[in-house]
N, C-alpha and C positions, 0 to 999 in steps of 0.2 A: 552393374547397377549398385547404387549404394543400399544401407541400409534406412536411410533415412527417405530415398526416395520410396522405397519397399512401404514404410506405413507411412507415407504420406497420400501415397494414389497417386504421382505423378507418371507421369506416362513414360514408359520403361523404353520406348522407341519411338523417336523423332527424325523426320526429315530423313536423312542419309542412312540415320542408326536403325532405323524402322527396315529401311531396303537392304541393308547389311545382313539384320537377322532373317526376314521374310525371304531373302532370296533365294533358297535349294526348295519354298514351295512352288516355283516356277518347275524346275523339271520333272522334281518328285510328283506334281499334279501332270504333265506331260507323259511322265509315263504311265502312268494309273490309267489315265482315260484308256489308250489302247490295251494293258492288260486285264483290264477288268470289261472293260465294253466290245472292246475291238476282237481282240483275240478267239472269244467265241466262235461269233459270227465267220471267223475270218475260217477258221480250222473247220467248220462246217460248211461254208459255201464253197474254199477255192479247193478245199485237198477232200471234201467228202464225207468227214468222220460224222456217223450216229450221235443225235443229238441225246442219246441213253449216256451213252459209254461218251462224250464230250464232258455231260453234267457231272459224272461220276467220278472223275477225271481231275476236274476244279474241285469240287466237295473235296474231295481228300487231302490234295495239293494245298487247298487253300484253309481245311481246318488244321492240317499239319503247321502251316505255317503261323495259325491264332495261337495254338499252343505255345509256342515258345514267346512269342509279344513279353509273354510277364518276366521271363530270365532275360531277356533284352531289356526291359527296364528296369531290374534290378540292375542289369550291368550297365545301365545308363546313368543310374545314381552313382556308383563307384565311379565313372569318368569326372562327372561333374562336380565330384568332391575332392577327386586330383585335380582337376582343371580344365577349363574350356580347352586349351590346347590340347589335351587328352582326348577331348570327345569331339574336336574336330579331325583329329587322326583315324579316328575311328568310323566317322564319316564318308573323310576321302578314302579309306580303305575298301568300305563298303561301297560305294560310287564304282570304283573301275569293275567289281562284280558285277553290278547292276546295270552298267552300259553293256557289257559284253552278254548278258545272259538276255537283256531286251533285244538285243540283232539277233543273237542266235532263235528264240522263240517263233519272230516272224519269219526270219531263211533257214529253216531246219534242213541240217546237214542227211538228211535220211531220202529215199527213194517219197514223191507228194502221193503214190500210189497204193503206199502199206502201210495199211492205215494200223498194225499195231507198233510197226515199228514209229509212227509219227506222235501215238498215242506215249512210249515210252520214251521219247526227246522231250515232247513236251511237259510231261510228270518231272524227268529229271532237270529239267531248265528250269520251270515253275519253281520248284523248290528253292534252288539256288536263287534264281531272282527276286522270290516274294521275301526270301530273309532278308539278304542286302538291301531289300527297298525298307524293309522293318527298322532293321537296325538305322537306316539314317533318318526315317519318319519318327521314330521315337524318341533318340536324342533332340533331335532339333524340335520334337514337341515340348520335350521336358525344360529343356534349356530355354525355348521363350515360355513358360510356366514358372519359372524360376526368376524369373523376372521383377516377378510379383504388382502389385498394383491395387486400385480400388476394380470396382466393378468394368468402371468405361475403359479403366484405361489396362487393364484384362481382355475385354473386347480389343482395343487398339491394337492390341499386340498381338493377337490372334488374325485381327484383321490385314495387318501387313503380310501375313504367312499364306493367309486363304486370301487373299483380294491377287497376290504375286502365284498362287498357287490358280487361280480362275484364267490368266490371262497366258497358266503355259496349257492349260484345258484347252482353252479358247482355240489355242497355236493348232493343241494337237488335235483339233477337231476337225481341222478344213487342209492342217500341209499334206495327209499323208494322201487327199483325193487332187490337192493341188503339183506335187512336188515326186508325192509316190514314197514308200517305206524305206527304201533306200536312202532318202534325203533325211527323211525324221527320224533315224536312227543315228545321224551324224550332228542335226539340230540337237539332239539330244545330250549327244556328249560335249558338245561344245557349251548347252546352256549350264552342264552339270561344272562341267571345271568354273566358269565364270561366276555361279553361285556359289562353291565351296572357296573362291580366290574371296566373294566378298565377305562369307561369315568371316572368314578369318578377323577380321576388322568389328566384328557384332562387337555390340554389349556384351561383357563376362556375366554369364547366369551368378544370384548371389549363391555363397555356401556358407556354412554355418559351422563351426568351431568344433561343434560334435558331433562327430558321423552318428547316424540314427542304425538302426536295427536292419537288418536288409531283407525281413520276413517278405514271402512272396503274399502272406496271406492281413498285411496290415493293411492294402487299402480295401479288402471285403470285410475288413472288421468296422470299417467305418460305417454306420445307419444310412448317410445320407448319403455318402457312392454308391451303395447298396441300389438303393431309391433312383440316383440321376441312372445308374447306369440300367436299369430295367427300361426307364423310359430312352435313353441311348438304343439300346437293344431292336427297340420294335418299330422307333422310325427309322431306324437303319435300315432294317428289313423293308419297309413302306418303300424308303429310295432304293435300297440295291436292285428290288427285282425291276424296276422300269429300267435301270439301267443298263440292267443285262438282256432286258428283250427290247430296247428301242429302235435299234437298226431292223429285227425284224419285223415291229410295226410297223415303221416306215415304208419295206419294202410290198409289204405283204397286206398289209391294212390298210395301206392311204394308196398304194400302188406308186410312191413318190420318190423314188432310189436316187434319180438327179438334183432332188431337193435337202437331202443328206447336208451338206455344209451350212445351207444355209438356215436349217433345225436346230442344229448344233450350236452353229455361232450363235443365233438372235439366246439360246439358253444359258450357253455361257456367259455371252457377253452380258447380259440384264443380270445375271449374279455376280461379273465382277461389279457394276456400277452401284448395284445393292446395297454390298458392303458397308459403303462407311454412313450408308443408310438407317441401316440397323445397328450402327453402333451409335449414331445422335439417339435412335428412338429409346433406347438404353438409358439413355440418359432420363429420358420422361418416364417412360414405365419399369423398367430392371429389368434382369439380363433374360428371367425366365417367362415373364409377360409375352415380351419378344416374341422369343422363341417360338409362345404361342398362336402368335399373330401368324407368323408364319407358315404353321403346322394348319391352321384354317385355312389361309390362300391356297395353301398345295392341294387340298380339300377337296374345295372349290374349284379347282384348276382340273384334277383328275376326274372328274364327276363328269364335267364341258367333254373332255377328251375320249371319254367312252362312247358318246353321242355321233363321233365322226364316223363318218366312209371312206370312202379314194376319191381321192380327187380336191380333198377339203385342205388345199395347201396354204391358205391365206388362215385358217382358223387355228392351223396347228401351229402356225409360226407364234400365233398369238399366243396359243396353249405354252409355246416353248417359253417364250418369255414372259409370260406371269411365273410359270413355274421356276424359270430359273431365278427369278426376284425370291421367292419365295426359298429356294438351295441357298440364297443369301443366307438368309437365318441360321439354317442347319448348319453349316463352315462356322460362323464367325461367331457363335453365341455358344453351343454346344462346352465347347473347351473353355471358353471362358469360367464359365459355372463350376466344371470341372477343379478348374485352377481355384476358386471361391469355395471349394469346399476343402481341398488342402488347405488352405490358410486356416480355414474355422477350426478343422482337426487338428490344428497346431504342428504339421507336418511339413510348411511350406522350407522350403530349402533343403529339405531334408530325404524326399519320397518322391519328387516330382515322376520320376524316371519310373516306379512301381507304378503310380496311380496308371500315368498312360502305355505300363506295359499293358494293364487290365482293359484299358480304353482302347487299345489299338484289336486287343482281343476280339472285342467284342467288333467292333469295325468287319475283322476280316471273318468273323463268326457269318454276321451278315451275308457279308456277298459270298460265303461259302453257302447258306443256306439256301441262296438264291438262285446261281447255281444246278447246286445238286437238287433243291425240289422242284424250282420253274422249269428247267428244260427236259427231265424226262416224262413228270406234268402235260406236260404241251405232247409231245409225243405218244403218251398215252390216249387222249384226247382225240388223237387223229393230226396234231398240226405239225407240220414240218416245210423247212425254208422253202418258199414258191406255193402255197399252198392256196389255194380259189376257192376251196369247199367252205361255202356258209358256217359249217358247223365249228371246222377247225378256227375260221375267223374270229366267231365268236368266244371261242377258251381262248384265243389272245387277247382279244379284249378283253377280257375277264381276267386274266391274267394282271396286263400293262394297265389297266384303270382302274377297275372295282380293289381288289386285293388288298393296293396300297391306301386306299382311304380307308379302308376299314381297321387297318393295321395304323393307319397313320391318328384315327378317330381313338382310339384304345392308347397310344402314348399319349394323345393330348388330356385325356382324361387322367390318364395316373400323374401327368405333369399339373394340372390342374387342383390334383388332392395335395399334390407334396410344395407349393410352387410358394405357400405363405408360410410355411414350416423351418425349410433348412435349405430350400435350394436357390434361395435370392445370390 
């Protein structure tokens, strides 16, 4: 992209050039769904492990791997100051890791019966795969951040990454009850090569003549990353933990296990259509109005969802797709802002790659938190997978509904004091 389109606002990806860059969010969102949602469930229903020593498990796997996010984006800035063809190598590098450590997670080469030997494959796989999935989410965030633009057309470009990234969700929500984990292990690396064949073809991220500083601690020197990313922080937390306990509401609170795809899809699918939703409404109110609006609907939405029982499969479909209209927001607005406050800090072309090492930090900060306090939480409580007792139902509900609006109610407010300030 030039530098004339950079302050004009013109939109950094059109048509074909939009699908070029957006493309590795198809599988990169493909695989996430099953290792942050699936995987749980899956290592506690089919092989048995304690949802104590599961939680425990993730917590550490997945703050180990927050930690490093930031030297990933530093080192994502050095690529992108050598060259896009640098940090597309770097990509596909990371890629054939990340295929092989998502098969091996779901087929663990170890006895399904010993559960410490199952617990030490998957700490040791975890790790390896949660970096390679880092190091190519973070490049390819930085790289469409460098793109640059006005506000809508920061959403647009966020929006080709998350609208492409919604619809490998979408895939991975329904192939693996459809096809079975065998097949979506293969989908996967096939969709991963034909995304990394089309960046090759993206927009070149701009770079700027003088390499900047490569401080891990410049973009918390910034007030206003300071500020977006505390509210980052706590609707993260609002969405991770539903996400991490949905399949067990479903199974266990609505009694609805055969209704699984069709939960998923109506959720994903009303967040991919969302999308370029909330980036016209962008255009009338600014990127963190939005945002807001959103943060209300999920609100709203979770409030309805605590009122269910079993059997209530026509209300929760509804529940899924407000909600997912509402995940719209959260995807496409989020990083936008993000990107608008590099530019204000004078930083744009130059730190992209720090900002969202910090950003990705925080991401997996989240669902480690989620994790490591929701499932041994629940277990404390009394509840564990199949469980009938009134009591344990209730700490799930409690859990999957009340928690995130309250957490979700407390971002919207600190997004609310800062939103006329510094974070348009």
């Amino acid at each position: 992209m030039s530098a004339v389109a950079a302050s004009t606002g013109a939109p950094a990806t059109r048509g074909w050039d939009g699908l070029r860059y957006g493309a590795p969010g198809f599988p990169l969102a493909f695989v996430a769904l099953p290792l942050y949602v699936a995987l749980p469930n899956h290592y506690a229903a089919e092989f048995g492990v304690p949802l104590a020593a599961l939680g425990a498990l993730l917590l550490a796997a997945r703050l180990l791997d927050a930690l490093i996010d930031p030297w990933i984006g530093r080192w994502a800035d050095a690529l992108l100051d050598r060259s896009a063809h640098a940090a597309w190598l770097a990509m596909t590098g990371a890629a054939v890791v990340l295929a092989l450590g998502f098969r091996g997670l779901f087929f663990p080469a170890v006895a399904p019966t010993d559960t410490t030997a199952l617990l030490v494959w998957c700490g040791a796989l975890l790790v390896v795969t949660y970096l390679a999935y880092s190091v190519m989410s973070v490049v390819h965030q930085a790289w469409g951040a460098r793109l640059g633009g006005n506000e809508q057309a920061r959403a647009g470009v966020v929006a080709w990454r998350e609208g492409l990234a919604l619809c490998g969700v979408l895939v991975a929500s329904v192939l693996p009850s459809m096809a079975g984990l065998q097949a979506s292990t293969l989908v996967f690396a096939v969709a991963l090569c034909l995304a990394l064949a089309l960046l090759r073809r993206a927009p070149a991220p701009h770079r700027l003549a003088v390499l900047p500083s490569r401080s891990l601690r410049l973009p918390l020197s910034t007030p206003a990353f300071r500020r977006l990313l505390a509210v980052y922080l706590l609707n993260g937390i609002a969405s991770a933990v539903p996400a991490t306990l949905v399949l067990f509401f479903i199974r266990d609170r609505l009694q609805a296990p055969a209704y699984e795809p069709l939960f998923l899809a109506s959720y994903f699918a009303a967040a991919a259509v969302s999308v370029p939703l909330w980036v016209r409404l962008v255009a009338r109110l600014g990127l963190a109005r939005s945002w807001l609006a959103g943060m209300a609907l999920a609100i709203a939405v979770f409030a309805w969802a605590a009122a269910l029982s079993a059997g209530d499969v026509v209300s929760y479909t509804a529940i899924c797709a407000l909600s997912g209209v509402a995940l719209g927001a959260d995807l496409a607005l989020p990083a936008a802002l993000l990107a608008g406050v590099v530019q204000k800090a004078g930083h744009a072309g130059r730190a992209e790659g720090a900002y969202f090492g910090w950003w990705n930090f925080a991401t997996k900060l989240n669902l480690a938190l989620a994790a490591g306090v929701a499932l041994p939480a629940l277990q404390a409580f009394g509840y564990a997978p199949g469980a009938t007792d009134p009591a344990a139902l209730q700490a799930l509900t409690l859990a999957y509904c009340v928690l995130p609006c309250v957490l979700k109610l407390i971002a919207a407010a600190l997004l609310w004091r800062h939103w006329n300030q510094d974070l348009r």
